[in-house]
N, C-alpha and C positions, 0 to 999 in steps of 0.2 A: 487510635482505636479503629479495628478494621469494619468498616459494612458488611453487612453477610447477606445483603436483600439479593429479589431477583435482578438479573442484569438482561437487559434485550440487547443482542448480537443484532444489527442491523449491513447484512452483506455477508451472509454465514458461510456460505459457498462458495466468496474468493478467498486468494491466498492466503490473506491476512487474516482475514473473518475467520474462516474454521479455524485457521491458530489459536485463534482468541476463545471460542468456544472448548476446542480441547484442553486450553490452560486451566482456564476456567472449570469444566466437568475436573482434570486432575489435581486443582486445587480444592476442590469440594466444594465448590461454589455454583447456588443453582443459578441456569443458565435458562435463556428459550432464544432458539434462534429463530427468524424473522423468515421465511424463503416461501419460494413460486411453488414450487415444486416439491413436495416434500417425502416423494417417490425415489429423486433422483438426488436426493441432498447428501447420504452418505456420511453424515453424520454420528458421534458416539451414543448411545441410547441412551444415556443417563442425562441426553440435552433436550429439553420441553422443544415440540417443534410446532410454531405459528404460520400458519399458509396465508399468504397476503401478497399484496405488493403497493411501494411506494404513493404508484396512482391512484389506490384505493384508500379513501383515511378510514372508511369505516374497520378494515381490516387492520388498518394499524392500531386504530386504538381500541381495537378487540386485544391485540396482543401485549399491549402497554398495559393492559389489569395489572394491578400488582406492581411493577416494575419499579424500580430504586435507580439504577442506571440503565445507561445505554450507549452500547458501541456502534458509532456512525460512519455507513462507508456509503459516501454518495455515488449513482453508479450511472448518473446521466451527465455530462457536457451542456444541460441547460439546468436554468436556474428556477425555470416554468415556474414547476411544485414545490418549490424549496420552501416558501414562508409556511405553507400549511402544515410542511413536516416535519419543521423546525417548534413551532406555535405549537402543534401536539406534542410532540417527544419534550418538550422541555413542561409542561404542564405539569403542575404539582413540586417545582423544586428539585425535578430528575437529575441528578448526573447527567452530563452528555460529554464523552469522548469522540474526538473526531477525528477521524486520519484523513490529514492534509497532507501539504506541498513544502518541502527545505525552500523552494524558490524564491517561494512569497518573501517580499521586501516590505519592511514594516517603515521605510523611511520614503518613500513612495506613494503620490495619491494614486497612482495607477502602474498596474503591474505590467513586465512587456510581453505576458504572451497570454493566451486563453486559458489556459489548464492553473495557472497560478489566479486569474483573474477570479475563475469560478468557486477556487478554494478560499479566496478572501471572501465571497460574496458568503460564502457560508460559514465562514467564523464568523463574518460580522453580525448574520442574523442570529446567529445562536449567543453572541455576547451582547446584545439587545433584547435577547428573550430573558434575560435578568435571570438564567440558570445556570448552577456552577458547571463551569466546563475546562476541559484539558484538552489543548489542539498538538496532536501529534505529526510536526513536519518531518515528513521523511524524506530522505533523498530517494534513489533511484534505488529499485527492487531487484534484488538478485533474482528475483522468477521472472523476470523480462525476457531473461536467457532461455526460458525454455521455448521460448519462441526461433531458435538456432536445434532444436534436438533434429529436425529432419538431416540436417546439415551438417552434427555432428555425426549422426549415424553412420553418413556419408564417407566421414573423413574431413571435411572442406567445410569451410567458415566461408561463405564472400561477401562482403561488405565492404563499403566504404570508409572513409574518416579512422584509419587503423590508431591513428596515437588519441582519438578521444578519450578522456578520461572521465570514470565516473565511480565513487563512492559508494558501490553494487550493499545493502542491507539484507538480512537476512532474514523473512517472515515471520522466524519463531519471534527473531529479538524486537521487531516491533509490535508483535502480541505478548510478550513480556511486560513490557510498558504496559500496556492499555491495560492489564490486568489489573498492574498494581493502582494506576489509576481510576479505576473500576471499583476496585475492592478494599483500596487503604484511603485514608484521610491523608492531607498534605497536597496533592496535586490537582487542586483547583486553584483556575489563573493561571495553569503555566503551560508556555508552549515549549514543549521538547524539541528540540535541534535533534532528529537520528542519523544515524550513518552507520556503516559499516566503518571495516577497522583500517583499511587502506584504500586508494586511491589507485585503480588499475585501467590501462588502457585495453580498448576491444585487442587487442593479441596475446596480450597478459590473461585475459578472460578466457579467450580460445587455449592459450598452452596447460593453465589450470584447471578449467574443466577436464580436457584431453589428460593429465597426470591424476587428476581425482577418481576417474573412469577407469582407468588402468589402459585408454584407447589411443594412439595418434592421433590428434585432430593440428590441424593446420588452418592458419587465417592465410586468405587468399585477395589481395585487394582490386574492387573493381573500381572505376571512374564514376563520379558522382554521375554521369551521362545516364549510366546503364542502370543504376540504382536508382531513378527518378522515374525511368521507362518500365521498369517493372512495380514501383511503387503505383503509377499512375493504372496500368493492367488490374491493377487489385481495388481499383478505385479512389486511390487519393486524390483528392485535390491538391492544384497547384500552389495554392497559398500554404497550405498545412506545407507540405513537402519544401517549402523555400522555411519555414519557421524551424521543421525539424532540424535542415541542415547546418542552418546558420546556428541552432543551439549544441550540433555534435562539432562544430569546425570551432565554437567558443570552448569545448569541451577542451579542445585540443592544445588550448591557447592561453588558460587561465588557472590558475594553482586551483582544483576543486578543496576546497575545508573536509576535512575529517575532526568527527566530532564523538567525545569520550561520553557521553550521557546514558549509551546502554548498560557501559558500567559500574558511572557514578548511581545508576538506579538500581540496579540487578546482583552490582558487585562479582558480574562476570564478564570476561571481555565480549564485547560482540563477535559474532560468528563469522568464520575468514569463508570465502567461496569458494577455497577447497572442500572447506565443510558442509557447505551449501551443497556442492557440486556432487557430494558421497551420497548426502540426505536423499537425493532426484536422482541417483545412477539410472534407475531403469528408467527414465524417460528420455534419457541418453541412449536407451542400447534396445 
């Protein structure tokens, strides 16, 4: 039997999140999304909108009135605030969906990098808040790419690590998920493995965007040298930059899993990045 309560959108404004709220409005499911700004949110009108933010609880559990579920997208790198916002959102027996990390290793007492570490830290307080929840690990997000649109505009991809490969997912299909998790019974306890449909290296990225656009674009390879010295210009740290590499050079190196779950849940295949690629054209051109 499906739940028809309210659902709080937590992270309404990134890729994911507004996904999840316009599934949500077009399945006729009432919605409130969570956001700063509620000027600049751009959101569908038929979605309740809550102006708060994380570091405020008073405003979060203004917005949690009423609420049956809640879609969780953590949007800081520390763990500071997490127990208070975990201890609220879960109060009362709420739902809580959470989009995670594919990374995370559950046979493991400690994960090997930060970004998976953070995301265990917060399954675990959420499955210690003794509230049903669904942890949705995603692999890598075909909207990373849009971080290449100046580049494509250009013509010219340059990047490094050309044969990394990565199991690129598609926004809509991981708000798919959360809906039905959101909205149907069955999917408490379970952590979903997502992916996209294949398994494509950064050139294979660059020639299907380029064929999706209707545009030539070309991958261009530079030396990890010249890719570290403009990373560092833009403010990276040295450590993060030795952590990204060694995880695009294992990219390169190791069969990544493709995994059938948007499927076996949706009973549609997951979204290829060509299709991804048509959805975003004008961020491309």
């Amino acid at each position: 039997m499906a739940a028809q309560g309210l659902t709080l959108v937590i992270g309404a404004t990134g890729n994911v999140g507004r996904q999840v709220v316009h599934q949500l409005v077009e399945g006729g499911h009432p919605v409130r999304a969570f956001v700063r700004n509620p000027a600049s949110a751009g959101l569908p009108a038929e979605a309740e909108i809550a102006q708060g933010d994380l570091t405020d609880p008073a405003t979060l559990e203004a917005a949690l009135e009423g609420v049956d579920s809640v879609f969780l997208v953590w949007p800081y790198l520390t763990l500071e605030d997490a127990p208070g916002v975990v201890d609220t959102i879960s109060a009362g027996g709420r739902k809580v969906v959470y989009l995670s990390s594919a990374g995370i290793r559950d046979d493991r007492a400690e994960q090997d990098d930060p970004i998976n570490r953070f995301h265990i830290g917060i399954e675990q307080m959420i499955d210690k808040s003794g509230a049903p929840w669904t942890f949705l690990r995603c692999g890598s997000f075909m909207a990373t790419l849009l971080e290449w649109s100046e580049q494509i505009r250009e013509g010219v991809v340059r990047e490094a690590f050309p044969d990394a490969v990565r199991v690129l997912i598609h926004e809509s299909d991981i708000a798919a998920i959360a809906v039905r998790a959101l909205t149907e019974d069955g999917h408490a306890g379970r952590k979903y493995l997502l992916t996209g449909p294949e398994a494509l290296s950064q050139v294979e990225q660059v020639r299907i965007i380029g064929e999706a656009i209707g545009r030539p674009v070309r991958f261009e390879e530079v030396t990890q040298e010249e890719l570290r010295e403009a990373m560092l210009s833009e403010g990276w740290a040295d450590g993060d930059i030795d952590g990204l590499f060694a995880a695009y050079a294992q990219m390169g190196q190791v069969e990544q899993p493709v995994h059938s779950t948007v499927e076996e849940i949706t009973g549609v295949p997951a979204r290829s990045l060509f299709r991804w690629a048509q959805d975003h054209a004008a961020d491309f051109r």
